[in-house]
N, C-alpha and C positions, 0 to 999 in steps of 0.2 A: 504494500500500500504506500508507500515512505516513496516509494522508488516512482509511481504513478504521479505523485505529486509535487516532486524535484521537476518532472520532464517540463509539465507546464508554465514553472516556475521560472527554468532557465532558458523555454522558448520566449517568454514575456520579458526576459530581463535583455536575449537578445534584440528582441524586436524594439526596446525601448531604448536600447543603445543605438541602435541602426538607424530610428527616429533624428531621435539625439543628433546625432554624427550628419544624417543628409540636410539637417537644419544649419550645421554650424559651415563658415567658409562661405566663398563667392561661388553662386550657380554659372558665373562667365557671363548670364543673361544681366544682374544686377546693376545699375547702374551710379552712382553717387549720389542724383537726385532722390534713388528711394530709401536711398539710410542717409542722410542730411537735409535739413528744412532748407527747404527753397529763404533766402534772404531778401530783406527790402532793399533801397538804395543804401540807404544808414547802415544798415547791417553789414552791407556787403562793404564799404569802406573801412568800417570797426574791424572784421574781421580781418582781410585783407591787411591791414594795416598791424595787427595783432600778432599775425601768422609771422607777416613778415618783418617784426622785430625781432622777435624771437632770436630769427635766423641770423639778423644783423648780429645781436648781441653775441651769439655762438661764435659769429665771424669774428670778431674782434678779440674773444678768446682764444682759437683754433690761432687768429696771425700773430699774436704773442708767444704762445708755447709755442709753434712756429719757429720763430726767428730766436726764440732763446735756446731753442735745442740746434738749431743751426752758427750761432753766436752770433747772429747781426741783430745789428738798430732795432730797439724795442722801445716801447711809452716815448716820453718826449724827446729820444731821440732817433723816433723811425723816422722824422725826417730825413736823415744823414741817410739812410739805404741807400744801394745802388740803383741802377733802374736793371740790371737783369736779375737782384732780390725781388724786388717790385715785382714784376713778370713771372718771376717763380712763383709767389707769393699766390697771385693771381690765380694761375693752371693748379699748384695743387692745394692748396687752402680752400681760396674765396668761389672756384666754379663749384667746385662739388655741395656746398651749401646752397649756392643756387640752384643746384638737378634739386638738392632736397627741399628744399621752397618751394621748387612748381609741385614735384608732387605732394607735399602735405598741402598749397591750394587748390588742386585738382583733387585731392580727397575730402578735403573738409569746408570747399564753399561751393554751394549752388548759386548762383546768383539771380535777382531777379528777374522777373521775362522781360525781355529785349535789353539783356545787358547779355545774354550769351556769348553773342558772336564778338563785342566787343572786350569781355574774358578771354574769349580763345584768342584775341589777335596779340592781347597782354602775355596771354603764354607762350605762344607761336615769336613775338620780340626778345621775351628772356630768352629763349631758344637759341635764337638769330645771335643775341650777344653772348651766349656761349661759344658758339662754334665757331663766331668772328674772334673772339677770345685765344682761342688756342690756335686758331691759325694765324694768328698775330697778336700776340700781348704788350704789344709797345705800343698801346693805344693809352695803356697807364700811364706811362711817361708826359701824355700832355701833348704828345709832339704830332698827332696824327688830326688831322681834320674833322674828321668822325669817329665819335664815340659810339661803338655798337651797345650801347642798354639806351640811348637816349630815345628810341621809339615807345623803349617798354616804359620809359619814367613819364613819358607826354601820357601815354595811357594809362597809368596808374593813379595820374592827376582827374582824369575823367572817370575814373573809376569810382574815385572818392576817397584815396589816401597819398600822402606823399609818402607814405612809408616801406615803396618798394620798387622794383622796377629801378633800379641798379644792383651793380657786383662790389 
């Protein structure tokens, strides 16, 4: 009897495992808007602006420990850097916080309707100035005509924060 009532015990335990489990993780059909509230205009710049300080602040700690594990110019005297520190600095420091910026803003803002397309062009710029970034980093120096983030910093203005949209 003991034995008849184990079986049904442990097909129900798997069956509510197996529940469990096809619940938890991304179906690939899921999309950000159904597990993040859609935001107002206000929202969407709070946010935005929020996300992306974060990442600033992280950046300013990452080019510290940075440059003191490397021995160059740190606090008030990174001025004095070289500009091919600068450059390095840039490529392996400051871009890879910006990949991780677009995606925690592409995970955690929806934006209001008809501010999409102008989201994705803000993402589609950070983009732009990364890959302009590494194929040329001596844009830091000052010395080049075009700065590749200044598309994304004009949109971010329209977005509703100054708080992002550079490297």
């Amino acid at each position: 009897m003991r034995a008849r009532g184990f079986k049904p015990l442990v097909a129900g335990g798997v069956a509510c495992i197996l529940f469990l489990l096809a619940g938890c993780g991304s179906s690939g059909s899921e999309t950000v808007a159904e597990t993040v509230p859609r935001l107002t205009k206000a929202q969407l710049g709070e946010k935005l602006g929020d996300i992306c300080q974060e990442h600033t602040d992280r950046q300013v700690i990452a080019i510290e420990k940075f440059d003191k594990e490397h021995g160059w110019p740190y606090g008030t005297a990174h001025e004095k850097a070289s500009g091919a520190q600068l450059e390095k600095e840039l490529t392996v420091v400051i871009l890879p916080i910006v990949r991780d910026n677009i995606h925690d803003l592409k995970s955690k803002v929806v934006p209001p309707r008809g501010q999409e397309a102008r989201l994705e062009d803000f993402y589609e710029s950070l983009e732009y100035g990364i890959a302009a970034s590494e194929e040329d980093p001596s844009w830091i120096l000052g010395k080049t005509a075009e700065e590749p983030f200044s598309r994304a910093r004009e949109l971010a203005w329209k977005l509703g924060t100054a708080y992002c949209g550079q490297a």
